[in-house]
Backbone as a chain_set.jsonl record, in Angstrom:
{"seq": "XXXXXXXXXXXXXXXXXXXXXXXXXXXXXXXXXXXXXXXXXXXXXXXXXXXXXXXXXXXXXXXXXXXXXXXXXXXXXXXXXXXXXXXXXXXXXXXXXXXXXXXXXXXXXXXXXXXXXXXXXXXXXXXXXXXXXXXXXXXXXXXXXXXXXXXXXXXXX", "coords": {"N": [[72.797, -54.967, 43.018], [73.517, -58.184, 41.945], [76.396, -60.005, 40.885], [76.006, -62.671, 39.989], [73.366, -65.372, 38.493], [71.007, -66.629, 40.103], [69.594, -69.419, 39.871], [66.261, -70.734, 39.3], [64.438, -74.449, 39.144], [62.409, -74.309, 36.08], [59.683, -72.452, 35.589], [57.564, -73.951, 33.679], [58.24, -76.708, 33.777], [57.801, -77.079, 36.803], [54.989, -76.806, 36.711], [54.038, -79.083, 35.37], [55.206, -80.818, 37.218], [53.418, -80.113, 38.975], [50.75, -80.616, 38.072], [50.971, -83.149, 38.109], [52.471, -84.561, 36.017], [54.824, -86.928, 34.711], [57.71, -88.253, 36.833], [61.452, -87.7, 36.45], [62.178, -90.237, 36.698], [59.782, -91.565, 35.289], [57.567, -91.572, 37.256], [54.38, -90.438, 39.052], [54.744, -87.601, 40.823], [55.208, -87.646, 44.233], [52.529, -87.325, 46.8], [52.771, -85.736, 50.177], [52.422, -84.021, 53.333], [54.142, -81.093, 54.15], [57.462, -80.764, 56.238], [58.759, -78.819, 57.132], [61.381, -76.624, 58.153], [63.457, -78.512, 56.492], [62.314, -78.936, 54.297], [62.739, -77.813, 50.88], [61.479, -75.431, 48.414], [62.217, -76.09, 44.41], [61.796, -74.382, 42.804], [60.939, -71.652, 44.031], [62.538, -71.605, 45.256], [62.131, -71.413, 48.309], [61.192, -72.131, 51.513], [59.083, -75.078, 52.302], [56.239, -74.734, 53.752], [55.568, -75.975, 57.305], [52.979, -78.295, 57.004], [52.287, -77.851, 54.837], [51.149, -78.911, 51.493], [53.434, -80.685, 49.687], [55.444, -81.747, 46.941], [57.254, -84.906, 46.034], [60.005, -86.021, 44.662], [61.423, -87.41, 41.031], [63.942, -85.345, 40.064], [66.496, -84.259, 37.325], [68.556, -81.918, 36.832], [69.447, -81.599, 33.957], [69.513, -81.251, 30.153], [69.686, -83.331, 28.441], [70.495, -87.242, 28.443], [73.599, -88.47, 29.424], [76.568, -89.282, 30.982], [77.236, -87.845, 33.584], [74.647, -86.832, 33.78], [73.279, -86.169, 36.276], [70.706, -87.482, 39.089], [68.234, -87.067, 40.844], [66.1, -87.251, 44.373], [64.109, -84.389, 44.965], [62.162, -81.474, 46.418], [58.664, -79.812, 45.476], [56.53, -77.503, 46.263], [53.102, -78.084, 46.544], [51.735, -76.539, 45.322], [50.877, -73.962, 42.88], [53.431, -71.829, 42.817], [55.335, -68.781, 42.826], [58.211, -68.286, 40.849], [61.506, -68.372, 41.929], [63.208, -65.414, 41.148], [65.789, -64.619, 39.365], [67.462, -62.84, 39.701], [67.408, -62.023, 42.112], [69.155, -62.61, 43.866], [70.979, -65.198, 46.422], [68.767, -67.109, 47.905], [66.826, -66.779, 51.077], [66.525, -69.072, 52.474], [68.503, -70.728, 52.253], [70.789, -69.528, 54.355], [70.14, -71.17, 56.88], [71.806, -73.402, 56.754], [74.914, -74.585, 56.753], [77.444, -75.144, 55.238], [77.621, -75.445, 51.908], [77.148, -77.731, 49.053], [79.12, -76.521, 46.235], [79.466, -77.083, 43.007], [81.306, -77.34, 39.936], [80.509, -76.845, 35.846], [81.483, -77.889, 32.615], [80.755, -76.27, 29.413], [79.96, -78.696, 27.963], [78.415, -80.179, 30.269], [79.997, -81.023, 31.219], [81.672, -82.505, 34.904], [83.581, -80.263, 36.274], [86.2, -80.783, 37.741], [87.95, -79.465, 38.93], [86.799, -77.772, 40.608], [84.993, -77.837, 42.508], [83.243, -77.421, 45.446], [82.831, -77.639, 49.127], [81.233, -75.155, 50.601], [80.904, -72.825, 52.765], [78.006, -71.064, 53.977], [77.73, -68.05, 54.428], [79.729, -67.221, 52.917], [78.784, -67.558, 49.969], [78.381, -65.934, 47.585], [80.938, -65.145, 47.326], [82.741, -67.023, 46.52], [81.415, -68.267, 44.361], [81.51, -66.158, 42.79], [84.206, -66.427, 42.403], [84.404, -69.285, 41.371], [83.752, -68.865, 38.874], [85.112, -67.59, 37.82], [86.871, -69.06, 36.229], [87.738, -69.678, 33.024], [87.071, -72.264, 32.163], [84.713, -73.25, 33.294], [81.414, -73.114, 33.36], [79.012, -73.074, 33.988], [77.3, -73.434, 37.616], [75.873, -75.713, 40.112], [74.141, -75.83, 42.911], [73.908, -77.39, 45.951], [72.8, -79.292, 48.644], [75.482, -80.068, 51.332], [75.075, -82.351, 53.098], [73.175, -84.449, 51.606], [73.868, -83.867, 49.084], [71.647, -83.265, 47.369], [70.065, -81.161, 44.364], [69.919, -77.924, 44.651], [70.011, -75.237, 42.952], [70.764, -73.908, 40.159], [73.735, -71.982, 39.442], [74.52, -69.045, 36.952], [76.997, -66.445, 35.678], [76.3, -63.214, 35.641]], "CA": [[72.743, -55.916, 41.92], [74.446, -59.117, 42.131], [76.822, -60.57, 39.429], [75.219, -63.874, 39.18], [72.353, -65.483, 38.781], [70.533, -67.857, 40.536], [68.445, -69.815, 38.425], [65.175, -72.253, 40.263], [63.557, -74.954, 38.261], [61.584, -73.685, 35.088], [57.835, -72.81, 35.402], [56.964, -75.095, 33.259], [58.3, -78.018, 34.703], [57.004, -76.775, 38.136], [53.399, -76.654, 36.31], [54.084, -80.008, 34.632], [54.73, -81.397, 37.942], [52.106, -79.619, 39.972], [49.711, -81.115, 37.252], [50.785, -84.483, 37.763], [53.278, -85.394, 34.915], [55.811, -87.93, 35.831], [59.379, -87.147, 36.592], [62.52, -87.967, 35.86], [62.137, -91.869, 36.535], [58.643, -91.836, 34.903], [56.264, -91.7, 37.998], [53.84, -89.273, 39.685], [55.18, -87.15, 42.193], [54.609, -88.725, 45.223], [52.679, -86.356, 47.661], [52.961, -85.116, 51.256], [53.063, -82.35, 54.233], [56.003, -80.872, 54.369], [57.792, -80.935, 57.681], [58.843, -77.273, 57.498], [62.831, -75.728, 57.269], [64.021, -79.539, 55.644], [61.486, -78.51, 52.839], [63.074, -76.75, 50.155], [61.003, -75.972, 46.753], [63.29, -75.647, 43.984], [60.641, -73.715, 42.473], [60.348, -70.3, 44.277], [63.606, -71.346, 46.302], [61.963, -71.104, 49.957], [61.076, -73.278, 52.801], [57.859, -75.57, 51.984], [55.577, -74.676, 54.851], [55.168, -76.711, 57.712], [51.884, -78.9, 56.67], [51.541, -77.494, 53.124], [51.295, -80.15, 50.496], [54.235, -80.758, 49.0], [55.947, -83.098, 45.989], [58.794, -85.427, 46.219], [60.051, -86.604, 42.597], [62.839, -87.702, 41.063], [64.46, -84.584, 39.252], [67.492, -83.917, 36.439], [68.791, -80.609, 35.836], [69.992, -81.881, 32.578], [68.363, -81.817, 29.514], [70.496, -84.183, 27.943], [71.186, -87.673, 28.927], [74.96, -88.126, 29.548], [76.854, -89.712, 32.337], [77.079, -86.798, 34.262], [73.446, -86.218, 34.183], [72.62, -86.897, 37.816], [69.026, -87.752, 39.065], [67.882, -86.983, 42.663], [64.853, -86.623, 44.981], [63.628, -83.166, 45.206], [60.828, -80.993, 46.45], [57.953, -78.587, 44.95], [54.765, -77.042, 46.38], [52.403, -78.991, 45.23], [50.629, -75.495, 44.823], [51.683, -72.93, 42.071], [54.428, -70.302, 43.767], [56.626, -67.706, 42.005], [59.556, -69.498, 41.143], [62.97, -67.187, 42.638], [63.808, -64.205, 40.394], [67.196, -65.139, 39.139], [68.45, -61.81, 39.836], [67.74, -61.62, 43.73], [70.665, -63.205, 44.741], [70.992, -66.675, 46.824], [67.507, -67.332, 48.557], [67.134, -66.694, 52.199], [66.408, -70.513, 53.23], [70.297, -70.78, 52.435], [70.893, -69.116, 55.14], [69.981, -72.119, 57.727], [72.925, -74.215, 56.225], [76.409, -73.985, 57.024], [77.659, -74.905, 54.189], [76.446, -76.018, 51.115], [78.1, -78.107, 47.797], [78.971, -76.463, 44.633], [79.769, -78.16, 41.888], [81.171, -76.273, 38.53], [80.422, -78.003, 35.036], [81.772, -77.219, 31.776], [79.724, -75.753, 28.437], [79.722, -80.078, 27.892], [77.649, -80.269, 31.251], [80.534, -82.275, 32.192], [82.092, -81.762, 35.838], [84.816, -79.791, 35.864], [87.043, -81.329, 39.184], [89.404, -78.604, 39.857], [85.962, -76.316, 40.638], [84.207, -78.426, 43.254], [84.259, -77.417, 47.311], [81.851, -77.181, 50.51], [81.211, -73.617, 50.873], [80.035, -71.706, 54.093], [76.508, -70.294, 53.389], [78.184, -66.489, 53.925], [80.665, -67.231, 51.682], [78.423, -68.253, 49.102], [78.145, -65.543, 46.472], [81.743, -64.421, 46.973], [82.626, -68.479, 46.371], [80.799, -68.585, 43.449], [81.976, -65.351, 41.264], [85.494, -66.84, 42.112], [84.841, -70.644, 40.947], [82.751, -68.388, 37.825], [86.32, -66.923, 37.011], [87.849, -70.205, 35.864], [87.082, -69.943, 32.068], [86.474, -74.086, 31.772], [82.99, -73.325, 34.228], [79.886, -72.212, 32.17], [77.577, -72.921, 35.043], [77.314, -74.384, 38.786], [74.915, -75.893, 40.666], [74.493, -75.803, 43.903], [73.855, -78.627, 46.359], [73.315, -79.24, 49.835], [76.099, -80.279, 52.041], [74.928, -83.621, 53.866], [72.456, -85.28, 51.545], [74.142, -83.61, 47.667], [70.507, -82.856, 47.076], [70.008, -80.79, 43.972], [69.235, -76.43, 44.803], [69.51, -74.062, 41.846], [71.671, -73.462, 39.134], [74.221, -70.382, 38.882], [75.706, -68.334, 36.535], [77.024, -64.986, 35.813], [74.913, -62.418, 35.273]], "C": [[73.888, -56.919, 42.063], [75.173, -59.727, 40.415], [76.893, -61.762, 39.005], [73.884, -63.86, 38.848], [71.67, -66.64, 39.263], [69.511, -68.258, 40.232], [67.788, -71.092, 39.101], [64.852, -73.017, 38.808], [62.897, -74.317, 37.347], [60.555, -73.904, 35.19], [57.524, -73.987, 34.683], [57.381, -76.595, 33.517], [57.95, -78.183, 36.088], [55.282, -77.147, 37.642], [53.272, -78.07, 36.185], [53.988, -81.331, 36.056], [53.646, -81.246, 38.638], [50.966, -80.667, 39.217], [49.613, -82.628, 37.654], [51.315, -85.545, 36.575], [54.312, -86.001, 35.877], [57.168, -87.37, 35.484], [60.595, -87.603, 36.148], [62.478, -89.469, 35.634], [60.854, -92.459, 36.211], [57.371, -92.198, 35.937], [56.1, -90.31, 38.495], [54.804, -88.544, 40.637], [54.301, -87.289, 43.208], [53.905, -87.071, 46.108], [52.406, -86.34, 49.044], [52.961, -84.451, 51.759], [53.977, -82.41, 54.219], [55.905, -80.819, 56.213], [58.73, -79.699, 57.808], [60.449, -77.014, 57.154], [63.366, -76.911, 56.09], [63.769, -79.506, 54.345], [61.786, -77.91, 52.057], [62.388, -76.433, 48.752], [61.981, -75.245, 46.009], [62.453, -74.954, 42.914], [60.951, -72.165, 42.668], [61.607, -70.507, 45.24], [63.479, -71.049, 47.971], [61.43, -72.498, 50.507], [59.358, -73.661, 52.102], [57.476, -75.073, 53.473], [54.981, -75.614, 55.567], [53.455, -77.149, 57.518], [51.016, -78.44, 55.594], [51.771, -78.627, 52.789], [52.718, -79.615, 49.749], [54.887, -81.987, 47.779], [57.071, -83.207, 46.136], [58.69, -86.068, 44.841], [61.678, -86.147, 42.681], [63.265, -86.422, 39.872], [66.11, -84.973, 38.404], [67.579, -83.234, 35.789], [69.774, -80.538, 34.678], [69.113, -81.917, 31.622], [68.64, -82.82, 28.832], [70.893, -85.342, 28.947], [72.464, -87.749, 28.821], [75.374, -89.021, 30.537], [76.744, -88.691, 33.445], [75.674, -86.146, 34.951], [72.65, -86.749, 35.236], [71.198, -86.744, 38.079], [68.804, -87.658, 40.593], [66.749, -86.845, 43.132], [65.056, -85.087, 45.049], [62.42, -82.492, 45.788], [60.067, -79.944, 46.066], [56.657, -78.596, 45.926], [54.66, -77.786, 45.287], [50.923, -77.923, 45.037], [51.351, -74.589, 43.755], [52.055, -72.075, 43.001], [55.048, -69.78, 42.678], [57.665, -68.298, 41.923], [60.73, -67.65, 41.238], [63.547, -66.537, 41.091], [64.939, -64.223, 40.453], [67.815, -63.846, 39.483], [68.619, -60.81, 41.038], [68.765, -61.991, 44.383], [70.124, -64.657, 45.218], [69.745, -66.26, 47.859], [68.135, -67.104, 49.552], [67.241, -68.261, 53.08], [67.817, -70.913, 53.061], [71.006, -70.668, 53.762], [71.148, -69.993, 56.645], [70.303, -73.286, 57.78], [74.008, -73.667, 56.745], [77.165, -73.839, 56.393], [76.864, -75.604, 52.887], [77.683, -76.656, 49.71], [78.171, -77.222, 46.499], [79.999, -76.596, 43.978], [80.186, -77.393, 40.573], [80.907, -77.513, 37.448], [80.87, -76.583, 33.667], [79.935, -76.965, 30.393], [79.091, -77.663, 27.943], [78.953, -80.737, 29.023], [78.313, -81.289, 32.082], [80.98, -81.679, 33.582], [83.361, -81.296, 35.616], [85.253, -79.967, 37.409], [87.163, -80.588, 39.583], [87.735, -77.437, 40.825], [84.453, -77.42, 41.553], [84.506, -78.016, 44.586], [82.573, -77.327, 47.687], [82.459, -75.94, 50.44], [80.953, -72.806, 51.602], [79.239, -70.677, 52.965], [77.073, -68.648, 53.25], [79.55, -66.087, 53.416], [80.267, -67.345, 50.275], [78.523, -67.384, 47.804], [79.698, -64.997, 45.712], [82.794, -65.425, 46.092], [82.368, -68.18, 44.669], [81.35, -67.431, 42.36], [83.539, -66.103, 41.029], [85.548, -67.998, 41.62], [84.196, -70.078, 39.235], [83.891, -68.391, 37.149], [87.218, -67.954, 36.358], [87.179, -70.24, 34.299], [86.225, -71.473, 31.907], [84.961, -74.121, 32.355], [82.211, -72.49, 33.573], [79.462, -72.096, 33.584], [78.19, -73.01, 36.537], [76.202, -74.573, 39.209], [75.575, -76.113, 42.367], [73.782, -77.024, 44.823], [73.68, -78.881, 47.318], [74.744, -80.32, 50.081], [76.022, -81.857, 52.469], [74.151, -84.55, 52.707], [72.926, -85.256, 49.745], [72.683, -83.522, 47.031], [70.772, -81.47, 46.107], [69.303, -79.12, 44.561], [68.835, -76.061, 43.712], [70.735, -74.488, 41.093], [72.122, -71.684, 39.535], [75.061, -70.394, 37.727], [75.753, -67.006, 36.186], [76.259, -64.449, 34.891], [75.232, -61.883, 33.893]], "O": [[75.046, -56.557, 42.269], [74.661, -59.816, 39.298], [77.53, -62.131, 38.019], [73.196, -62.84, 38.828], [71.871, -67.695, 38.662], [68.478, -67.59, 40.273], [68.369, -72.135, 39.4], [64.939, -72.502, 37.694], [62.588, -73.259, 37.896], [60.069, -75.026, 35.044], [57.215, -75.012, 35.291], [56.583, -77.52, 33.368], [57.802, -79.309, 36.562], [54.533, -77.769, 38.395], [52.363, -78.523, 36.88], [53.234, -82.303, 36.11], [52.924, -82.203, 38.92], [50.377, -81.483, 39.926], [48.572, -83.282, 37.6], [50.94, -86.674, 36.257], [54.601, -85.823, 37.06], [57.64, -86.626, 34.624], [60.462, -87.994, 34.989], [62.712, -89.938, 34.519], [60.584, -93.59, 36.616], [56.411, -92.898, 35.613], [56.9, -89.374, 38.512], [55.683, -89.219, 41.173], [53.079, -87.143, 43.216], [54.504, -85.996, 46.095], [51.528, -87.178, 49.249], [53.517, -83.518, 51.179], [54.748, -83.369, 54.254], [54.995, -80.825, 57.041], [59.508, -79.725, 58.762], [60.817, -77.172, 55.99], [63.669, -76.522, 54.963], [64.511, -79.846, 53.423], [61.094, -76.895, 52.129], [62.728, -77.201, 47.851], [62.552, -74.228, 46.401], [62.868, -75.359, 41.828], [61.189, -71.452, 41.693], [61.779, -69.604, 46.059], [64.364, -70.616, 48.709], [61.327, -73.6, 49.969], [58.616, -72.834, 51.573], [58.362, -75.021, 54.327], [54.043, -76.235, 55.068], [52.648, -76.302, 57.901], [49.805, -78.495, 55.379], [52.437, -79.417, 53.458], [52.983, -78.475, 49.366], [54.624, -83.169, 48.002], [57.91, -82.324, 46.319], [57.74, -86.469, 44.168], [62.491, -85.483, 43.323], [62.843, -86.628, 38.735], [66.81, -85.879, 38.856], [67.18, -83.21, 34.625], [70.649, -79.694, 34.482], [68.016, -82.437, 31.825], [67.62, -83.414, 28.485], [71.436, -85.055, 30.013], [72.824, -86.97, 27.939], [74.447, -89.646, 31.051], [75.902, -88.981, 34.294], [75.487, -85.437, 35.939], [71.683, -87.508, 35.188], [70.509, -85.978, 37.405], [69.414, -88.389, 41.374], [66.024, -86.22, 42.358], [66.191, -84.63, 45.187], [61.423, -83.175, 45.552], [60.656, -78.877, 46.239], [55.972, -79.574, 46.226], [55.181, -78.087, 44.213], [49.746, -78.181, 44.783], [52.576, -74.551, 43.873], [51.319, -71.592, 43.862], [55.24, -70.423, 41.646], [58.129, -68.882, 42.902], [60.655, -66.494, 40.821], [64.149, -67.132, 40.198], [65.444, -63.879, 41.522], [69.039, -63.961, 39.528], [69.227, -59.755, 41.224], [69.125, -61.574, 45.484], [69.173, -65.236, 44.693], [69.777, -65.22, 48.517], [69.364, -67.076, 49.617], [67.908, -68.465, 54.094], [68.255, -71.561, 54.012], [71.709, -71.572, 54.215], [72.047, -69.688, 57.429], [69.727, -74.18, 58.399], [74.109, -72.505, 57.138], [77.842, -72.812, 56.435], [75.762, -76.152, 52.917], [78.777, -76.141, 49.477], [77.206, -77.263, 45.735], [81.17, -76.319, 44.24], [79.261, -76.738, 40.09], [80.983, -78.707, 37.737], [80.76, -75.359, 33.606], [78.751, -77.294, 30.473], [77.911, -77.83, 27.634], [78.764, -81.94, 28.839], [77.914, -82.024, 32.986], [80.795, -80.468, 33.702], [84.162, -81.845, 34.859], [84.663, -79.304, 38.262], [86.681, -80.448, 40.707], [87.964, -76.473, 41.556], [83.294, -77.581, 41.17], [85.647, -78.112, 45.038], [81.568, -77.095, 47.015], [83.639, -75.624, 50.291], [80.68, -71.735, 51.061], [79.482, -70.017, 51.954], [76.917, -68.029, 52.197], [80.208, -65.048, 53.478], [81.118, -67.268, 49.389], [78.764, -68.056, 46.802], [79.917, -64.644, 44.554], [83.527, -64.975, 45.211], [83.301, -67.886, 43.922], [81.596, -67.762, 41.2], [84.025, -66.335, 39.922], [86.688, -68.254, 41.234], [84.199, -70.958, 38.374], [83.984, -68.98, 36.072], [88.328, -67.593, 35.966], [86.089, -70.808, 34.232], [85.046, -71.652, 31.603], [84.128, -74.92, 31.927], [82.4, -71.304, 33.301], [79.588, -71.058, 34.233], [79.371, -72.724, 36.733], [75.323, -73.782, 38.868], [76.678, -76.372, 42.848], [72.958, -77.658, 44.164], [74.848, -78.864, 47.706], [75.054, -81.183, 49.26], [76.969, -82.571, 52.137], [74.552, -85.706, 52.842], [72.584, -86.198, 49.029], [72.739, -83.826, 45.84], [71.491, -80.604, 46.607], [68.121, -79.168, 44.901], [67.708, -76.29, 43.275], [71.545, -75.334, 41.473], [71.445, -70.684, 39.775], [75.94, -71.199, 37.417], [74.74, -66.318, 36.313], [75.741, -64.844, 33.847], [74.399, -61.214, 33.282]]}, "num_chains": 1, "name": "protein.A"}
Protein backbone atom coordinates (compact mmCIF):
# COMPACT_ATOMS: atom_id res chain seq x y z
CA UNK A 1 0.00 0.00 0.00
CA UNK A 2 1.32 3.23 -1.02
CA UNK A 3 0.95 6.53 0.99
CA UNK A 4 -0.31 8.58 -1.79
CA UNK A 5 -2.55 8.79 -4.22
CA UNK A 6 -2.49 9.19 -7.67
CA UNK A 7 -5.45 10.71 -8.92
CA UNK A 8 -6.32 10.49 -13.30
CA UNK A 9 -8.88 12.77 -14.78
CA UNK A 10 -12.56 12.18 -13.46
CA UNK A 11 -14.87 9.71 -15.32
CA UNK A 12 -17.03 12.04 -16.03
CA UNK A 13 -15.06 14.38 -17.77
CA UNK A 14 -13.42 11.42 -19.66
CA UNK A 15 -17.21 10.49 -20.72
CA UNK A 16 -17.97 14.17 -21.40
CA UNK A 17 -15.10 14.22 -23.65
CA UNK A 18 -15.40 10.82 -25.25
CA UNK A 19 -19.02 12.08 -26.07
CA UNK A 20 -17.90 15.05 -27.72
CA UNK A 21 -18.30 18.02 -25.24
CA UNK A 22 -15.90 20.79 -25.76
CA UNK A 23 -12.92 21.41 -23.60
CA UNK A 24 -11.32 23.74 -21.84
CA UNK A 25 -11.08 26.43 -24.76
CA UNK A 26 -14.65 25.54 -25.91
CA UNK A 27 -13.99 23.14 -28.92
CA UNK A 28 -14.41 19.45 -29.82
CA UNK A 29 -11.66 17.31 -29.13
CA UNK A 30 -9.82 17.09 -32.06
CA UNK A 31 -9.35 13.36 -33.11
CA UNK A 32 -6.52 11.03 -34.16
CA UNK A 33 -4.28 7.64 -34.07
CA UNK A 34 -2.18 7.68 -31.53
CA UNK A 35 1.46 7.17 -32.32
CA UNK A 36 2.04 4.76 -29.41
CA UNK A 37 4.57 5.35 -26.02
CA UNK A 38 4.20 9.59 -26.70
CA UNK A 39 0.41 8.80 -26.06
CA UNK A 40 -0.48 9.17 -22.61
CA UNK A 41 -4.39 9.02 -21.51
CA UNK A 42 -4.86 10.88 -18.46
CA UNK A 43 -7.78 8.79 -18.05
CA UNK A 44 -6.66 5.19 -17.17
CA UNK A 45 -2.96 6.62 -16.97
CA UNK A 46 -1.39 4.23 -19.79
CA UNK A 47 0.10 4.43 -23.16
CA UNK A 48 -2.68 5.20 -25.98
CA UNK A 49 -2.13 2.32 -28.35
CA UNK A 50 -0.31 2.62 -31.36
CA UNK A 51 -3.30 3.37 -34.04
CA UNK A 52 -6.14 3.53 -31.47
CA UNK A 53 -8.22 6.62 -31.77
CA UNK A 54 -7.32 9.00 -29.58
CA UNK A 55 -8.36 12.85 -28.33
CA UNK A 56 -6.26 15.87 -28.16
CA UNK A 57 -8.06 18.83 -26.15
CA UNK A 58 -7.29 21.55 -24.32
CA UNK A 59 -7.52 20.49 -20.52
CA UNK A 60 -7.53 22.42 -16.80
CA UNK A 61 -7.10 20.57 -13.74
CA UNK A 62 -8.67 23.44 -12.01
CA UNK A 63 -12.02 23.93 -11.27
CA UNK A 64 -11.72 27.39 -10.56
CA UNK A 65 -10.52 30.10 -12.77
CA UNK A 66 -7.50 31.86 -11.15
CA UNK A 67 -4.17 32.82 -12.50
CA UNK A 68 -2.61 29.80 -11.68
CA UNK A 69 -5.13 27.78 -13.43
CA UNK A 70 -3.03 26.49 -16.30
CA UNK A 71 -4.55 25.10 -19.61
CA UNK A 72 -2.69 22.52 -21.79
CA UNK A 73 -3.05 19.97 -24.63
CA UNK A 74 -3.72 16.57 -23.41
CA UNK A 75 -4.71 13.10 -24.44
CA UNK A 76 -7.77 10.52 -23.89
CA UNK A 77 -8.89 7.31 -25.63
CA UNK A 78 -11.34 8.31 -27.56
CA UNK A 79 -12.85 4.90 -26.30
CA UNK A 80 -14.16 4.41 -22.65
CA UNK A 81 -11.06 2.81 -20.39
CA UNK A 82 -10.86 2.40 -16.58
CA UNK A 83 -9.50 5.47 -15.45
CA UNK A 84 -6.09 4.50 -12.88
CA UNK A 85 -7.17 3.38 -9.38
CA UNK A 86 -5.79 6.12 -7.26
CA UNK A 87 -4.43 3.71 -4.91
CA UNK A 88 -2.06 1.66 -7.34
CA UNK A 89 0.67 3.80 -7.11
CA UNK A 90 2.43 5.88 -10.12
CA UNK A 91 1.34 4.19 -13.51
CA UNK A 92 3.76 2.03 -15.33
CA UNK A 93 4.03 4.36 -18.60
CA UNK A 94 6.09 6.60 -16.03
CA UNK A 95 8.47 4.42 -16.16
CA UNK A 96 9.76 5.38 -19.89
CA UNK A 97 10.66 8.96 -18.59
CA UNK A 98 13.61 9.97 -16.83
CA UNK A 99 12.38 12.41 -15.10
CA UNK A 100 9.31 14.02 -14.80
CA UNK A 101 8.00 17.77 -13.27
CA UNK A 102 6.27 18.11 -10.05
CA UNK A 103 4.80 20.94 -9.09
CA UNK A 104 3.28 21.40 -5.31
CA UNK A 105 0.21 23.88 -4.88
CA UNK A 106 -1.26 25.16 -1.84
CA UNK A 107 -5.11 24.45 -0.36
CA UNK A 108 -5.50 28.14 -2.64
CA UNK A 109 -4.44 26.03 -5.81
CA UNK A 110 -1.79 28.52 -5.82
CA UNK A 111 1.94 27.30 -6.58
CA UNK A 112 3.81 26.90 -3.81
CA UNK A 113 7.76 27.75 -5.22
CA UNK A 114 9.85 26.32 -2.57
CA UNK A 115 8.08 22.67 -3.66
CA UNK A 116 8.82 22.53 -7.38
CA UNK A 117 11.83 20.10 -8.96
CA UNK A 118 12.54 17.56 -11.98
CA UNK A 119 12.36 14.27 -10.43
CA UNK A 120 13.92 10.91 -11.74
CA UNK A 121 11.00 8.53 -12.59
CA UNK A 122 12.53 5.99 -9.63
CA UNK A 123 12.57 8.58 -7.38
CA UNK A 124 9.16 9.47 -7.91
CA UNK A 125 7.03 8.24 -5.03
CA UNK A 126 9.84 8.70 -2.51
CA UNK A 127 10.01 12.59 -4.08
CA UNK A 128 6.62 13.07 -3.63
CA UNK A 129 5.81 11.87 0.18
CA UNK A 130 8.83 14.25 0.91
CA UNK A 131 7.54 17.50 -1.11
CA UNK A 132 3.82 16.04 0.70
CA UNK A 133 5.65 16.75 4.12
CA UNK A 134 5.85 20.52 3.70
CA UNK A 135 2.54 21.52 5.47
CA UNK A 136 1.92 24.70 2.80
CA UNK A 137 1.35 21.57 -0.14
CA UNK A 138 -2.27 20.16 -0.19
CA UNK A 139 -1.73 18.56 -3.54
CA UNK A 140 0.85 18.10 -6.60
CA UNK A 141 0.60 17.50 -9.94
CA UNK A 142 2.69 15.93 -11.90
CA UNK A 143 4.06 16.92 -15.30
CA UNK A 144 6.25 15.76 -17.87
CA UNK A 145 9.76 16.92 -18.05
CA UNK A 146 10.31 18.35 -21.73
CA UNK A 147 6.93 19.54 -22.91
CA UNK A 148 5.23 20.51 -18.81
CA UNK A 149 2.32 18.56 -20.18
CA UNK A 150 -0.30 17.95 -17.56
CA UNK A 151 -0.22 13.77 -15.87
CA UNK A 152 -2.21 13.19 -12.68
CA UNK A 153 -2.73 14.75 -9.57
CA UNK A 154 -1.19 13.49 -6.10
CA UNK A 155 -1.91 13.45 -2.72
CA UNK A 156 -1.55 11.63 0.45
CA UNK A 157 -3.39 8.87 1.02
Amino acid sequence: MTALKVIAMPTSEARAYQRGEVDANGRVPEKEASTGPGNPCRHCLQTIEAGAEKLVLAYRPFHDLQPYAELGPIFLHGRECDRHDETAGFPSMFSRWGTVMVRGYGTDNRIQYQCARHVPVDELESQCIEMLNDPNVAYLHVRTSQYNCYQCRVERA
